[in-house]
Every structure is written in C-alpha cells, then in structure tokens.
N, C-alpha and C positions, 0 to 999 in steps of 0.2 A: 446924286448917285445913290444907288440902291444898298442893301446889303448883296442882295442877288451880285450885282453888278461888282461889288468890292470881294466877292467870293472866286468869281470866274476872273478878274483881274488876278486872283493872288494865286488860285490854284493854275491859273494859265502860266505863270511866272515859274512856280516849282517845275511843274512840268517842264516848261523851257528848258529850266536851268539843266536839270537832271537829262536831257536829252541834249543836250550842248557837249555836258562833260561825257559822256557815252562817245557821242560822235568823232570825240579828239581822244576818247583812247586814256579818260580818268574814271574806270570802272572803281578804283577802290573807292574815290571820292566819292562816286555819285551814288553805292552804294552806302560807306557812312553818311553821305543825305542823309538817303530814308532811313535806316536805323533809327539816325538821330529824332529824324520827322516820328518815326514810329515810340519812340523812347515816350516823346513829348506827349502823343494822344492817351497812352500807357496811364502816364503821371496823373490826366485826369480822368480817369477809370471808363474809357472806350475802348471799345473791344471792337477787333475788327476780323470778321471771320476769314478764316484760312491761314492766315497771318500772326494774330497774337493769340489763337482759342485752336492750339492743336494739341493731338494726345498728349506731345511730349510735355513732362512735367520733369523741370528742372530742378535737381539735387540738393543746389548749392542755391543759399539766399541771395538777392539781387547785392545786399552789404558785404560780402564776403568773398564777391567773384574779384577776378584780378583782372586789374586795365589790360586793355589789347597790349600782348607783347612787343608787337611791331610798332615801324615808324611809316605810318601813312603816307608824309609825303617823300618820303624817301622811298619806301615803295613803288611811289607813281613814275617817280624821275626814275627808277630802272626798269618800269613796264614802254615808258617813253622811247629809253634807249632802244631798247630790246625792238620795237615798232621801226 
C-alpha cells in the first residue's frame, strides 16, 4: 500500500466520521473534531488559508485562554432531546 493510498484511507475515514456525527444531529462533536484536527496541524506550524491565517489577531496568549466553559456532551444529549 502506498502513502498515497494510506492518505485517502485516513482522510476518507475523518471525512466519514465527521459526516456521520452531522447526520445524527452531533454538530458540537463534529465541530470539536476539527478544532481539535485543526489544533494539531497548528502545533506543527501549517497554515491553512482562510482557516487559521485571518485578520483576526487574538489578544490573549494561547497559555492563558480558559478551557471551553461548557460540557460538550452534555450539550449534545440536550441538542438530541431538543431534535
């Protein structure tokens, strides 16, 4: 098997995944996904236009922001009800 071939295997899988939780109604999940996807390409210094290279320039240091206040999956189970 290729790299090629172990590329489209892995990004076919994300994609899946992140269109699964879309389809059942886990918007906040599938959003922390990417984030998180997005966190990780961050940490080794890719830039991905539109995405992580806009105007906005944030105030506060990435050390010094405060974890998400909410509880994600407690979130999800009252977007579930709600549906």
């Amino acid at each position: 098997m290729t790299r090629k071939d172990l590329y489209n295997i892995s990004s076919n899988s994300i994609i899946n995944l992140i269109e699964e939780m879309l389809e059942n109604g886990h918007e906040i999940e599938a959003t922390d996904t990417l984030n998180k996807c997005l966190k990780r390409v961050q940490e080794h210094d890719v830039s991905i236009d539109g995405v992580t290279n806009t105007s906005y320039t944030n105030t506060i240091d990435v050390q010094n922001q405060v974890p998400y206040p909410g509880d994600l999956q407690r979130e999800s189970k009252i977007q579930d009800i709600i549906k």
